[in-house]
MISE-173124 format. One record per residue (C-alpha): residue in three letters; x, y, z. Coordinates in nm, 3 decimals. Each point is the difference from the previous one (the first is absolute). Layout:
BEGIN
code, east, north, up
ALA, X, Y, Z
...
***
This chain:
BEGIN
code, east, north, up
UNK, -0.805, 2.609, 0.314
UNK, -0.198, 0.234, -0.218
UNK, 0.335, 0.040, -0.268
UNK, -0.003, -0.371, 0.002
UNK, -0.338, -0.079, -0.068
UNK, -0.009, 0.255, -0.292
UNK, 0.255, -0.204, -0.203
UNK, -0.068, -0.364, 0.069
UNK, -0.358, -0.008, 0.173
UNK, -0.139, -0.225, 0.287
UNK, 0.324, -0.275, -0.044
UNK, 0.249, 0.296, 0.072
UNK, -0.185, 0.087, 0.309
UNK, 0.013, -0.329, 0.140
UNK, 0.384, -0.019, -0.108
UNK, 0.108, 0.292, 0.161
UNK, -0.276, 0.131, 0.261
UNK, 0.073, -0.040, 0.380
UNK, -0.109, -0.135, 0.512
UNK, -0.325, 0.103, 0.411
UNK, -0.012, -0.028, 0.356
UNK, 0.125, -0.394, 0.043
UNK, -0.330, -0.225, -0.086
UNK, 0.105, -0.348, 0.053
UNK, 0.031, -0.180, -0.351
UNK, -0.091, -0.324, 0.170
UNK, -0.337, -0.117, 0.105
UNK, -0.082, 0.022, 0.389
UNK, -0.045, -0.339, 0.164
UNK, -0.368, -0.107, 0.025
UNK, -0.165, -0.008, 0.263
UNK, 0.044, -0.314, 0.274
UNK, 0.335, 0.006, -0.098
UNK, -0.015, -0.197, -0.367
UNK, 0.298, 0.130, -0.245
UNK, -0.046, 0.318, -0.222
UNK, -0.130, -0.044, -0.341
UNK, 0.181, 0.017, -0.316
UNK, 0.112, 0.340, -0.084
UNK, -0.139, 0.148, -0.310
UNK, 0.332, -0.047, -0.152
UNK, -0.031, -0.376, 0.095
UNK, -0.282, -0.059, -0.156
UNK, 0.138, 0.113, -0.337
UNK, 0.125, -0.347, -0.006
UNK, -0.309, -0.213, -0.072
UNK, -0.028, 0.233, -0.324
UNK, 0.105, -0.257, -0.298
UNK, 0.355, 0.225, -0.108
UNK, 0.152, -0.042, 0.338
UNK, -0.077, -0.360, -0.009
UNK, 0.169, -0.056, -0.363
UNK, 0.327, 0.202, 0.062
UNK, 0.027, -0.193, 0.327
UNK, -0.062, -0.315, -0.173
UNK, 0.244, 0.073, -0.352
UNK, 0.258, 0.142, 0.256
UNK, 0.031, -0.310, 0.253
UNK, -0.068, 0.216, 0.274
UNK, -0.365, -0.167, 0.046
UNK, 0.085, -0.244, 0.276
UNK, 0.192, 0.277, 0.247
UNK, -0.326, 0.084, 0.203
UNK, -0.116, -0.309, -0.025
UNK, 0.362, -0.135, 0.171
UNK, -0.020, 0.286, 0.206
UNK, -0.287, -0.087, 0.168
UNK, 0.111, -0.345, 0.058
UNK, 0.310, 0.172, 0.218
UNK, -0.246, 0.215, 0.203
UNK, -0.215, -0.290, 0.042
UNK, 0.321, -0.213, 0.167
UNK, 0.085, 0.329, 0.210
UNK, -0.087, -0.151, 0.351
UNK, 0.102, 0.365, 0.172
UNK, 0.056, 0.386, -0.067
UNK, 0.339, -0.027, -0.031
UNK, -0.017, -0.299, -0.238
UNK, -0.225, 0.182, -0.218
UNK, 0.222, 0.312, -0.003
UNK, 0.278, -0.215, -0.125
UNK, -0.208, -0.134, -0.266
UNK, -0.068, 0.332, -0.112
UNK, 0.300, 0.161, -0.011
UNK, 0.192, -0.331, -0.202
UNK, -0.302, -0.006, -0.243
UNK, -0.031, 0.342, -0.062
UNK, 0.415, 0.033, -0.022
UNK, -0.110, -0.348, -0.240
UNK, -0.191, 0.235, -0.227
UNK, 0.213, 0.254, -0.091
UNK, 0.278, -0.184, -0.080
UNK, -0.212, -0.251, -0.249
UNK, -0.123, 0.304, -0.139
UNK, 0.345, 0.136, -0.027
UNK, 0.146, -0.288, -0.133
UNK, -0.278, -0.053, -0.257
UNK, 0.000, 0.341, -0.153
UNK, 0.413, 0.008, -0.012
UNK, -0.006, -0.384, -0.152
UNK, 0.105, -0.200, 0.302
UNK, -0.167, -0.334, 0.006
UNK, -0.306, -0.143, -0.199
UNK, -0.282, 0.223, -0.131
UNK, -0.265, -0.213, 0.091
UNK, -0.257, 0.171, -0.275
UNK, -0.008, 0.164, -0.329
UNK, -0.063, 0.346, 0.184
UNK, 0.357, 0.198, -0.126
UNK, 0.223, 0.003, 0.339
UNK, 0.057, 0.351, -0.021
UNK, -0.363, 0.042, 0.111
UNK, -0.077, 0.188, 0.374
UNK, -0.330, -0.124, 0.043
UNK, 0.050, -0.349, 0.115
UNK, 0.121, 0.139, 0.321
UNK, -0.273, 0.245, 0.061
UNK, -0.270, -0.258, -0.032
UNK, 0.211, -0.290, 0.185
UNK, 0.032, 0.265, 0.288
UNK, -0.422, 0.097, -0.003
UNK, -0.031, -0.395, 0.019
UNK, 0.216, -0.004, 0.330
UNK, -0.120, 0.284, 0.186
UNK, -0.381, -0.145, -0.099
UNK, 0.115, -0.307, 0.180
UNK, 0.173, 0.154, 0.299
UNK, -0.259, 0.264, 0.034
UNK, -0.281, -0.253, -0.002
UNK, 0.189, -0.275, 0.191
UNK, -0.155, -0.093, 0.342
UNK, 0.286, -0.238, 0.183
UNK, -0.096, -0.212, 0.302
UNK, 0.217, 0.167, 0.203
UNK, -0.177, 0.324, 0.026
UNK, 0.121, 0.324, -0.226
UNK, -0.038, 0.335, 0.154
UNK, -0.097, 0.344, -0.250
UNK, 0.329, 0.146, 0.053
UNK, 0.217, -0.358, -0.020
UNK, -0.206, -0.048, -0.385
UNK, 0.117, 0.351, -0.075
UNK, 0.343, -0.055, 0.112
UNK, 0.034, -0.270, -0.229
UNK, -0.139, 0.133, -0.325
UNK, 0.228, 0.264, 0.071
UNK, 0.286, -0.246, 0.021
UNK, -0.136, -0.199, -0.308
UNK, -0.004, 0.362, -0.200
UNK, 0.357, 0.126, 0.096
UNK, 0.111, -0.350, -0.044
UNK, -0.176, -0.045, -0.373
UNK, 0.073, 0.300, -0.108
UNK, 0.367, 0.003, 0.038
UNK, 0.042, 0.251, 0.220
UNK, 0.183, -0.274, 0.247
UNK, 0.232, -0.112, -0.266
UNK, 0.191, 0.368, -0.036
UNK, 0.374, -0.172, -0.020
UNK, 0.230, 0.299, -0.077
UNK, 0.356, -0.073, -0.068
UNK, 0.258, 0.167, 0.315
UNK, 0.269, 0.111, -0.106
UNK, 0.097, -0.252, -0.306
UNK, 0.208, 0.132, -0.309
UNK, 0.093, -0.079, -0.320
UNK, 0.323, -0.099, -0.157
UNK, 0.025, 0.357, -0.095
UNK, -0.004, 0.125, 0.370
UNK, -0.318, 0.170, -0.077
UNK, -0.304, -0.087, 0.302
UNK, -0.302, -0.198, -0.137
UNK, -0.271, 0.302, 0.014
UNK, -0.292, -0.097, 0.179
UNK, -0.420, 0.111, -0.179
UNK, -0.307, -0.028, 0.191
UNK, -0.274, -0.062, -0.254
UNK, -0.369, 0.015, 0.088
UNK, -0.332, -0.147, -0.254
UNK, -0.371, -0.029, 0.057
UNK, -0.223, -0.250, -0.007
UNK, -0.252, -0.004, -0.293
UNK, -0.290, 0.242, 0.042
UNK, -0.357, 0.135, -0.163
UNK, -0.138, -0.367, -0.011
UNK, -0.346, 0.070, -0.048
UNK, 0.041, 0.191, -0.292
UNK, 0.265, -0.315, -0.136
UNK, 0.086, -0.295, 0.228
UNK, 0.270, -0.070, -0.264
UNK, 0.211, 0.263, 0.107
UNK, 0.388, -0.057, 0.067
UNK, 0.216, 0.305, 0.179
UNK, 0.323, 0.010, -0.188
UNK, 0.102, 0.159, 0.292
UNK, -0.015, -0.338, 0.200
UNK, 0.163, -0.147, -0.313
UNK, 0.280, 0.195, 0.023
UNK, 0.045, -0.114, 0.373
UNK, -0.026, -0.363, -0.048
UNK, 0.232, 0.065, -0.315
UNK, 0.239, 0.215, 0.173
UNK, 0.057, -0.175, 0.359
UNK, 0.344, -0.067, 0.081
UNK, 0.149, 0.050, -0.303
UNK, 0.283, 0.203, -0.105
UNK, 0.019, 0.298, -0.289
UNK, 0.350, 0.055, -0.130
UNK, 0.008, 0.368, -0.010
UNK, 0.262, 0.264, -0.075
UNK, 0.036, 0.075, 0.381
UNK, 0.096, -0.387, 0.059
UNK, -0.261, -0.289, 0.073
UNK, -0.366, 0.077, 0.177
UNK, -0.167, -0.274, 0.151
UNK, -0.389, 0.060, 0.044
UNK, -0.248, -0.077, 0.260
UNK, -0.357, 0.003, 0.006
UNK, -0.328, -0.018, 0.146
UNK, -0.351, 0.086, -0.131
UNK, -0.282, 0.160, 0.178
UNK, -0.385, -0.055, 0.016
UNK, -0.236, 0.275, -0.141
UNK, -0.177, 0.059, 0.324
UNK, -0.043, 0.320, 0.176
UNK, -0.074, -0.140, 0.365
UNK, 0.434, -0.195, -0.036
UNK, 0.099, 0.346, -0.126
UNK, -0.134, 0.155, 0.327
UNK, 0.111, -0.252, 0.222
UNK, 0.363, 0.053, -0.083
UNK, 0.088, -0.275, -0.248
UNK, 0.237, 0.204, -0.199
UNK, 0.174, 0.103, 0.307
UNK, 0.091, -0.301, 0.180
UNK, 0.109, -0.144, -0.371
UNK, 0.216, 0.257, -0.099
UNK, 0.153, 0.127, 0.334
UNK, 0.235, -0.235, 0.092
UNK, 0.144, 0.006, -0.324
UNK, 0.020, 0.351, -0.152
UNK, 0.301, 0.140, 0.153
UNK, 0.218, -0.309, -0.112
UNK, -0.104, 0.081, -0.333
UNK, 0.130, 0.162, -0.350
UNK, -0.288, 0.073, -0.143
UNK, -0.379, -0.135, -0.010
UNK, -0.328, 0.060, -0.207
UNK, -0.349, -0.079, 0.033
UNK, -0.179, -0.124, -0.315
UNK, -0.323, -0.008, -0.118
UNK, -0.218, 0.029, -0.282
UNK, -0.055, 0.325, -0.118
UNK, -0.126, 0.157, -0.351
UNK, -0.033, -0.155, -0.384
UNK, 0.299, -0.070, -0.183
UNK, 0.241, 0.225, 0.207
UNK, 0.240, -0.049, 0.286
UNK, -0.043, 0.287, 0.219
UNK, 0.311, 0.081, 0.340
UNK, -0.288, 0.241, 0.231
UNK, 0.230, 0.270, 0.108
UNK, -0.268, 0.090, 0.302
UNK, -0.181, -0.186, 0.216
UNK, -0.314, 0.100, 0.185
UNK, -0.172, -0.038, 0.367
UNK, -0.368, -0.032, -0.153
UNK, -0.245, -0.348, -0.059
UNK, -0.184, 0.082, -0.265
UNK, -0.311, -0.247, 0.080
UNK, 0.037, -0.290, -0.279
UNK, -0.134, -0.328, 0.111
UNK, 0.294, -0.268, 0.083
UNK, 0.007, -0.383, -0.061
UNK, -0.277, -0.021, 0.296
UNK, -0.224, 0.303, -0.121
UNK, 0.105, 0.185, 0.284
UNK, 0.037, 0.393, -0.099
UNK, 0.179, 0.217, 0.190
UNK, 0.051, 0.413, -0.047
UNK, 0.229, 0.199, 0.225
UNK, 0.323, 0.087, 0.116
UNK, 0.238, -0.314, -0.033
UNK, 0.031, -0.114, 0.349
UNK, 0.346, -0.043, 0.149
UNK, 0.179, 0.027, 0.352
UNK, 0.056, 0.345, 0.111
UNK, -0.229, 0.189, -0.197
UNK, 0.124, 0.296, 0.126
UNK, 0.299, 0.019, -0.148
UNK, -0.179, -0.157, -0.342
UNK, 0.099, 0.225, -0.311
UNK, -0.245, 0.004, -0.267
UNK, 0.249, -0.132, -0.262
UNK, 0.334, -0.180, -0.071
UNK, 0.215, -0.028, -0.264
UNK, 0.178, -0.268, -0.193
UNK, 0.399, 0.017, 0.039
UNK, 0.007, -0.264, -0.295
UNK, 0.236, 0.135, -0.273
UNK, -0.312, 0.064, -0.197
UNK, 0.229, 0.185, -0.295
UNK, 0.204, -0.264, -0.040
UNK, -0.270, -0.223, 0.006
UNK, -0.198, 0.162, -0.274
UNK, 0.290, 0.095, -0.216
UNK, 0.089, -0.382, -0.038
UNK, -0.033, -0.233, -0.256
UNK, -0.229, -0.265, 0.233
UNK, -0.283, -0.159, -0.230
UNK, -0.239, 0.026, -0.238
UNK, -0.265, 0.222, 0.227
UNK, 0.068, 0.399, 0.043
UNK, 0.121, 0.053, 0.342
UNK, -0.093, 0.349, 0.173
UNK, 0.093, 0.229, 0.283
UNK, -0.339, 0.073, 0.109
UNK, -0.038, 0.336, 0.217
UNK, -0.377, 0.054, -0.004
UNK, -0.177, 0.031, 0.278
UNK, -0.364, 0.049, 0.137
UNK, 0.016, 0.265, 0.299
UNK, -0.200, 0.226, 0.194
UNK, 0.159, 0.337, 0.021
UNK, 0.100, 0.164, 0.274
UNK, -0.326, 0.273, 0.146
UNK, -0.204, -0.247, -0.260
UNK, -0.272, -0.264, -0.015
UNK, 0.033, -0.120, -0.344
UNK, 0.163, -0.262, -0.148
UNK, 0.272, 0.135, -0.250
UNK, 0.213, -0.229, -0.252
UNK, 0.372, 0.161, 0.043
UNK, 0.201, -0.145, -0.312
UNK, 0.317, 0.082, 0.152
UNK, -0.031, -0.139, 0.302
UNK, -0.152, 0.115, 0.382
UNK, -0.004, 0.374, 0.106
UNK, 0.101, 0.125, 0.363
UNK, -0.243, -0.112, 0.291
UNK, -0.220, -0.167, -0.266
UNK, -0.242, -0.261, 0.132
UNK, 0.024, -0.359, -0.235
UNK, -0.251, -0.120, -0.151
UNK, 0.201, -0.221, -0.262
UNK, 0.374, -0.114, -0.024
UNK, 0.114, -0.040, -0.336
UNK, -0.110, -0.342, 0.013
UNK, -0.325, 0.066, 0.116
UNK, -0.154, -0.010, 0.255
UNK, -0.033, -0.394, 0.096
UNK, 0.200, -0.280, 0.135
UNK, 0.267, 0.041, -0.245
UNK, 0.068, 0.374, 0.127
UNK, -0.085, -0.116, 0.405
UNK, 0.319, -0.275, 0.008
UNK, 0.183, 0.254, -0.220
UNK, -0.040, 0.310, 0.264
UNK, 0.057, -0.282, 0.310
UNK, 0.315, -0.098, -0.148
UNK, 0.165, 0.325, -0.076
UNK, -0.179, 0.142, 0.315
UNK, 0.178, -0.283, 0.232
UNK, 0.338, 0.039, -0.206
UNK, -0.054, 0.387, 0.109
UNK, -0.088, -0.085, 0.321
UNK, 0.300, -0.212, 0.049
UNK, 0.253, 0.288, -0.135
UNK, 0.051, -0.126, -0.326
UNK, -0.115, 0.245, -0.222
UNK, 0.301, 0.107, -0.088
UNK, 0.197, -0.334, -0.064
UNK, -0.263, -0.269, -0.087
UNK, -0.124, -0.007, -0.390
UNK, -0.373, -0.077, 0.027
UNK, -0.354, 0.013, -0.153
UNK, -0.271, -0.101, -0.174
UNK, 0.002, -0.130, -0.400
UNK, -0.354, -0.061, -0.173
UNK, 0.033, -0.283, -0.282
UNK, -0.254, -0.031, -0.253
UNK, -0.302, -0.113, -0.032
UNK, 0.046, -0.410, -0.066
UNK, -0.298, -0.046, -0.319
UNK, -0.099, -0.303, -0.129
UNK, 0.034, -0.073, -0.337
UNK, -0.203, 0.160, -0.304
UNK, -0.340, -0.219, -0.012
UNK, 0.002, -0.106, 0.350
UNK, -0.125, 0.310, 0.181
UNK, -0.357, -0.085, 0.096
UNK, 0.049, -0.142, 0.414
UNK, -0.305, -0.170, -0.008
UNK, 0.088, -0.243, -0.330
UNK, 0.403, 0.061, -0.035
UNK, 0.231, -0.260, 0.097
UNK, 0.265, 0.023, 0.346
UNK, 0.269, 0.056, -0.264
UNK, 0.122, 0.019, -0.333
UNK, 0.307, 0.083, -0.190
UNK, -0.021, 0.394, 0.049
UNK, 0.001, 0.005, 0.339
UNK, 0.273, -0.195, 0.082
UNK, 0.226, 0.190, -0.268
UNK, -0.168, 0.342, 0.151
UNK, 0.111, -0.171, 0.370
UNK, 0.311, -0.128, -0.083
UNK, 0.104, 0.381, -0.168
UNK, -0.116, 0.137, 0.303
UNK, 0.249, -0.222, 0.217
UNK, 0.293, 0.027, -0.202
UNK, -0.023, 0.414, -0.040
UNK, -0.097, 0.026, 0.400
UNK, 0.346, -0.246, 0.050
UNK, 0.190, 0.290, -0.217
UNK, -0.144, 0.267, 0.156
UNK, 0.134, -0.070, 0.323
UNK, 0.372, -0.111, -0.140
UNK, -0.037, 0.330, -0.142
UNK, -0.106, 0.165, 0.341
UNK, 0.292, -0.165, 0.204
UNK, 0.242, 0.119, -0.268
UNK, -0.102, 0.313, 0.012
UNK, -0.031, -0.002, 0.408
UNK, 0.361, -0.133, -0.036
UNK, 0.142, 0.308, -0.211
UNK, -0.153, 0.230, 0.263
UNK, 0.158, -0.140, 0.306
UNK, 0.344, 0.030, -0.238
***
């Protein structure tokens, strides 16, 4: 991260760090058998900013409501089912609110992301800490927060056209988008992701594009190592990558720039996630034996660049952090990785935003489709509030700035993948 921090300082390297050996994120049940306490991410939500957006969002009532459900589950298998429609519940109100489907319910703009990361704390609080009648064993609670995540976080709700075509004869292209949740909340429990705005934004919608009509699906992620190492990205993106046209994971990268990371590393670099957990070593992933230390974006990254997309610069970013083959020290390579080089940063770092970057192209390798499926990793900027409303511990959730800033950073990530399908499209031609 060392190029990184140079140029934008302790923010940067929390942007675009990056995973250990799996620590559980969650708490371990107490003992006698009482339910786990509140993560450390949970208990972000007594803090008074979590409670407002919440509140000035309508979304203040869904634990609450949520916990009434558990509390009617008489069974297991009820409770599953009360998991997986309230969860399903979530992301589609959060959906619906960002893309202007339904009532507001608050004076919080509805292209905000952060009503659904707080809403979704304020379940798993009340599912982890729930203690039915019935009798819940360790692995049973852990089966359904797991549920309650996929299910919340869209990654159940992937509905990719088969098949359809336009009046033109040309097939409906099918994108796989990918946010985050926020992250850095001790330094600002404001923070939004624009990443996770551009999912909510972006779900099932279609871009008109000079290739024919792309119709988007999404999902976001948590900023946890211990998911990362457990396979999360994996069993999300598997089943759908090969039926594919193209697909990009998003996150938030440096100030003011959009940035496409041409090469992805196979290093954690050690910055804390949402639950303080820190993690430095070789990303952890099946097979490590046949684990290359980098991958590469197949993105049409010139095309991307050379386009008109927005009001932020957009870059091809080669650099790289590597240790050289026969060496031990870290070495910045501008121009990308050298032969049998050991990573120690992708171009986007070396955090979460580079791990689910090198999973994805690694399983689209993996799978054999290098050479047929565009995908990688795009960096958005850095979503700033508004001049005068910098200081976290006085500044309000939101002010005119930052939604302009967030809204720019939609609208130029929508164009940037219209232009990527085009592009994707005039190669296959």
């Amino acid at each position: 991260m060392r190029p990184i921090r140079v140029r934008i300082g302790v923010l940067g390297l929390a942007l675009v760090a990056g995973l250990a050996a799996p620590t559980a994120a969650t708490a371990a049940p107490e003992a006698g058998g009482a339910a786990p306490a509140p993560t450390v991410e949970e208990r972000r939500l007594d803090g008074e900013v979590p409670r407002e957006i919440l509140r000035r969002s309508g979304f203040a009532a869904v634990a609450p409501a949520f916990a009434r459900g558990l509390g009617r589950a008489g069974s297991y298998r009820e409770a599953r089912a009360v998991v997986a429609r309230e969860g399903a519940a979530l992301w589609r109100r959060a959906v619906d609110r960002v893309q202007g489907r339904g009532p507001a319910r608050g004076d919080l703009n509805r292209d905000d992301d952060r009503p659904l990361y707080w809403a979704r704390l304020g379940m798993t609080r009340e599912l982890r800490t729930w203690e039915p009648g019935f009798g819940l064993s360790e692995r049973q609670r852990a089966a359904l927060l797991t549920e309650l995540e996929r299910t919340s976080r869209g990654q159940t709700d992937l509905r990719l056209p088969r098949g359809h075509r336009d009046g033109h004869g040309k097939g409906v292209k099918r994108v796989l988008l990918t946010g985050f949740d926020p992250f850095t909340l001790d330094r600002d429990i404001r923070i939004s992701n624009p990443s996770g705005a551009v999912a909510l934004a972006l779900d099932g919608t279609v871009i008109d594009t000079a290739d024919g009509p792309a119709r988007v699906e999404t999902a976001v992620f948590p900023v946890r190592w211990a998911d990362f190492a457990e396979g999360t990205v994996e069993r999300a993106l598997r089943p759908y990558l090969p039926g594919v046209d193209l697909f990009t994971t998003v996150s938030q990268g440096r100030v003011g720039r959009f940035d496409v990371e041409r090469t992805n590393g196979a290093w954690r670099g050690g910055f804390p996630d949402n639950d303080n957990v820190s993690r430095t070593e070789t990303v952890p992933v099946a097979d490590p034996a046949s684990q290359p230390q980098w991958t590469t974006t197949t993105l049409p990254y010139a095309a991307i660049t050379a386009a008109d997309t927005g009001r932020f610069p957009v870059y091809d970013n080669t650099s790289v952090t590597e240790i050289p083959a026969g060496g031990d020290e870290p070495v910045v390579r501008p121009d990308g990785p050298t032969p049998g080089s050991t990573a120690r940063e992708g171009g986007g770092g070396n955090y979460l935003s580079n791990e689910i970057a090198y999973r994805a192209t690694l399983l689209r390798d993996r799978l054999g489709l290098h050479g047929t499926l565009p995908g990688g990793h795009v960096h958005t900027p850095v979503l700033q509030f508004g001049a005068g409303n910098t200081d976290p511990a006085t500044g309000a959730v939101t002010d005119p700035g930052f939604v302009r800033n967030r809204l720019d950073i939609v609208a130029q990530t929508r164009a940037i993948v219209g232009v990527a399908v085009s592009a994707a499209g005039a190669d296959r031609d």
